[in-house]
C-alpha positions as a Markdown table, in Angstrom:
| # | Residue | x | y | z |
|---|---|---|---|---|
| 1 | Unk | 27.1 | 15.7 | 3.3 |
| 2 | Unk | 29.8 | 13.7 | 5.2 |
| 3 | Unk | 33.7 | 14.4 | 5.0 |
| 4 | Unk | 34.1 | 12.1 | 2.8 |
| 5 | Unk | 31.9 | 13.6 | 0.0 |
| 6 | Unk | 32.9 | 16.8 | -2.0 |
| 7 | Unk | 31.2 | 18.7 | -4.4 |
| 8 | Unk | 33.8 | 17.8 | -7.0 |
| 9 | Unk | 33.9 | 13.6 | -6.3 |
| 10 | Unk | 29.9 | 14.3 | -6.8 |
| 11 | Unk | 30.3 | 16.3 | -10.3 |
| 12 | Unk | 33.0 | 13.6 | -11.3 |
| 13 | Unk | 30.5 | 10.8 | -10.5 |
| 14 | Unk | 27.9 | 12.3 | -12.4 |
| 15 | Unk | 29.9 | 13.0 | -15.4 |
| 16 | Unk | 29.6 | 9.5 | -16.8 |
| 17 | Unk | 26.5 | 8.5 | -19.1 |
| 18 | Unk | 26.3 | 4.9 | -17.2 |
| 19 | Unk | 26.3 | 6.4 | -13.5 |
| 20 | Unk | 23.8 | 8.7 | -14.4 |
| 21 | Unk | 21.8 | 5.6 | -15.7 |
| 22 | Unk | 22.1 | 3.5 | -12.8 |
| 23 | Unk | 21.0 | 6.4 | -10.6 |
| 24 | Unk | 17.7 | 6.5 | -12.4 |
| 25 | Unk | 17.9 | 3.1 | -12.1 |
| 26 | Unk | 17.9 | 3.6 | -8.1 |
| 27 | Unk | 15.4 | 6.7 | -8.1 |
| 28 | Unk | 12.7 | 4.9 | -6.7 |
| 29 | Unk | 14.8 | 2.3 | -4.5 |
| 30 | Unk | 17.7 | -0.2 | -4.3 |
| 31 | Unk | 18.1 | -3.0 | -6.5 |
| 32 | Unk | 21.0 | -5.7 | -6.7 |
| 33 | Unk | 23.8 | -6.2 | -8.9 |
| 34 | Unk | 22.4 | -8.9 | -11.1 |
| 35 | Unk | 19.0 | -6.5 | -11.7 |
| 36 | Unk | 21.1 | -3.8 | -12.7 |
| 37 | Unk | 23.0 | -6.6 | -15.5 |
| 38 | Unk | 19.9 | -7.5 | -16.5 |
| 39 | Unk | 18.1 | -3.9 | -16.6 |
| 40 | Unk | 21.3 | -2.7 | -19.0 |
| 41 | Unk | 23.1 | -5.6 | -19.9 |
| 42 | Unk | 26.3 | -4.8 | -19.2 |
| 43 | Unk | 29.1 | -7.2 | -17.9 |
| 44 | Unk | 29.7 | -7.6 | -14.3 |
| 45 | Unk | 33.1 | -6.0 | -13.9 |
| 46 | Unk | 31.5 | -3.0 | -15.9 |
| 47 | Unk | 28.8 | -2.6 | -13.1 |
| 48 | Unk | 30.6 | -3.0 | -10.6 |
| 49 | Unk | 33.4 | -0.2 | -11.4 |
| 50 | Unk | 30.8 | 2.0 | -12.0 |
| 51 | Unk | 29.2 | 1.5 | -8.7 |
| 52 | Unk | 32.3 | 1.9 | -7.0 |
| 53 | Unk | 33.1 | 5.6 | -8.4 |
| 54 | Unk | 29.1 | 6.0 | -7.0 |
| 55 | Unk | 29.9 | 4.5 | -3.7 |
| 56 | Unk | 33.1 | 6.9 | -3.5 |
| 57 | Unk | 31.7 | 9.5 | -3.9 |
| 58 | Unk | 29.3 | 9.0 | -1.3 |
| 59 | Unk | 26.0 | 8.6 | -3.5 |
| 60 | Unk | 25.4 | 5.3 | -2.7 |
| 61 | Unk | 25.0 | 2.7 | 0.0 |
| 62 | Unk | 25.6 | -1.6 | -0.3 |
| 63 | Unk | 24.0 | -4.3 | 1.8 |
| 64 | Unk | 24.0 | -8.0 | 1.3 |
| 65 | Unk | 21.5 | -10.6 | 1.9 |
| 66 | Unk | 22.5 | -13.9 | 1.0 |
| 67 | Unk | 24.1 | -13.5 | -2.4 |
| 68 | Unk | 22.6 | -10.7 | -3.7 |
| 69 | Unk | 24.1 | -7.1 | -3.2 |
| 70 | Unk | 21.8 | -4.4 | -3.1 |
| 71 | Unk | 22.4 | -0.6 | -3.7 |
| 72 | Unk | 20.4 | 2.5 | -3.0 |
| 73 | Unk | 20.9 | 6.2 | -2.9 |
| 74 | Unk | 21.7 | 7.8 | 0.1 |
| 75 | Unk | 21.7 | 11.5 | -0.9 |
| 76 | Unk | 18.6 | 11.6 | -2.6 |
| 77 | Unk | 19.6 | 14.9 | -3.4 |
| 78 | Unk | 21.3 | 14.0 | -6.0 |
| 79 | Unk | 18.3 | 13.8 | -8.2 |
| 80 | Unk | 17.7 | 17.2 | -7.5 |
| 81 | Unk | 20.9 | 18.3 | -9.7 |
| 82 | Unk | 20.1 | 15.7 | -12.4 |
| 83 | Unk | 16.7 | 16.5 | -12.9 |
| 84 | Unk | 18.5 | 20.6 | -13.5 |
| 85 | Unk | 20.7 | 18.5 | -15.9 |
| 86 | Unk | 17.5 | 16.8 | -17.6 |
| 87 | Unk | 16.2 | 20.7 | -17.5 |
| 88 | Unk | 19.0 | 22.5 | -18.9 |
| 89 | Unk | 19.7 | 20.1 | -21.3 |
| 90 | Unk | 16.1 | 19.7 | -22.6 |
| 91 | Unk | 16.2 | 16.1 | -21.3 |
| 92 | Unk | 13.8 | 13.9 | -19.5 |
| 93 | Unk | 14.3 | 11.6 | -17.0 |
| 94 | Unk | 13.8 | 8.0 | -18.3 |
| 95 | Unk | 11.5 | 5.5 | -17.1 |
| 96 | Unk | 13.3 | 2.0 | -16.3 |
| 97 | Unk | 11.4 | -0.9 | -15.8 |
| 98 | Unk | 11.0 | -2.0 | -12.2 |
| 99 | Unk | 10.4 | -5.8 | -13.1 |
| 100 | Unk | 12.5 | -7.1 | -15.5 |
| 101 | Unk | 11.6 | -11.1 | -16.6 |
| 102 | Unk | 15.1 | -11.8 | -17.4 |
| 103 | Unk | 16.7 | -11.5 | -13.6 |
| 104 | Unk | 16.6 | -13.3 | -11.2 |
| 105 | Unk | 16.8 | -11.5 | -8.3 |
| 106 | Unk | 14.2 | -12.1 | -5.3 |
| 107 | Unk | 12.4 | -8.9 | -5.8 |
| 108 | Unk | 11.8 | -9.4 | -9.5 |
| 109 | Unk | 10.7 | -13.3 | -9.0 |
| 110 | Unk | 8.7 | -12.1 | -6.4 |
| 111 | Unk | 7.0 | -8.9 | -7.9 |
| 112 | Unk | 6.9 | -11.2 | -11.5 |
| 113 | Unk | 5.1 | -14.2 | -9.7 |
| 114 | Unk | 2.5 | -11.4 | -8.3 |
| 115 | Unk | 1.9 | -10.0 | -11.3 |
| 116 | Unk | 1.6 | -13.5 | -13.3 |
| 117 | Unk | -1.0 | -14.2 | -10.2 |
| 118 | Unk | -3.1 | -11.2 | -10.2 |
| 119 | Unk | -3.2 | -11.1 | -14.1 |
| 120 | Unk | -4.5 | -14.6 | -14.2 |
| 121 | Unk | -6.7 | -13.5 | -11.4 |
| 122 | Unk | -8.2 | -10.6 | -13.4 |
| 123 | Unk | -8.2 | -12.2 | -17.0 |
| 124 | Unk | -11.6 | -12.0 | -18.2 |
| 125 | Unk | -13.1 | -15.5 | -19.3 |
| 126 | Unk | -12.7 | -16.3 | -23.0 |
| 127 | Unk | -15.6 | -17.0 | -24.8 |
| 128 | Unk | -16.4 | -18.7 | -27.8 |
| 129 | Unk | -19.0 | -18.1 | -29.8 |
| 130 | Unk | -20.4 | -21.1 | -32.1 |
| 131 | Unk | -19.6 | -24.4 | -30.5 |
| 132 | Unk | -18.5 | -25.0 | -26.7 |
| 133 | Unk | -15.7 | -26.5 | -26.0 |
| 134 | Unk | -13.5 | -25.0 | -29.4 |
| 135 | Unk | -12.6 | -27.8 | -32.0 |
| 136 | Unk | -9.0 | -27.9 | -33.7 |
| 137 | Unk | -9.2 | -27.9 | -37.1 |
């Protein structure tokens, strides 16, 4: 834990139903600002305050590349004390969607266009019984 992070800036942090979202949100790795608008719909300004009090409180990390911000945990554990939460309050964890088709960040147009490729890749052939080719009626 560095000096700047405190048990209490921690509890504080994680006392807030949208920081504990984007945290499962960044379980299983970073993802940039305009993933996490598209993964929850919220406005910018929103997200980004939220962040901030995450980034204060020494959970989180930022980098750039290019346009794109990216944040990821860097005391990963964190999710050690919100899965207890999850536990004592007979919650589970929820799964997020790592691809979402509405952003546009490079990992999602990336991960979407492999996904689009191997599912074409792996479609099984249609076949039409009766006539070959199909005729519109």
């Amino acid at each position: 834990m560095s000096s700047q992070t405190d048990p209490i800036s921690i509890l504080k942090a994680l006392a807030h139903p949208a920081r504990l979202a984007i945290l499962e949100a960044l379980r299983y790795g970073e993802a940039c600002v305009c993933h996490l608008e598209a993964l929850f719909g919220w406005r910018q300004a929103y997200l980004s305050q939220q962040l901030m009090v995450l980034r204060n409180a020494g959970l989180l990390a930022d980098r750039r590349e290019g346009w794109n911000v990216y944040y990821r945990v860097i005391i990963p554990d964190v999710f050690v004390v919100i899965d207890a939460l999850h536990q004592i309050t007979d919650r589970k964890s929820t799964a997020l969607p790592p691809i979402l088709t509405s952003c546009s960040c490079p990992r999602c147009r990336q991960e979407g266009a492999r996904e689009t490729s191997q599912s074409n890749h792996l479609k099984e052939p249609t076949i039409h019984h009766g006539q070959y080719p199909p005729t519109c009626h």
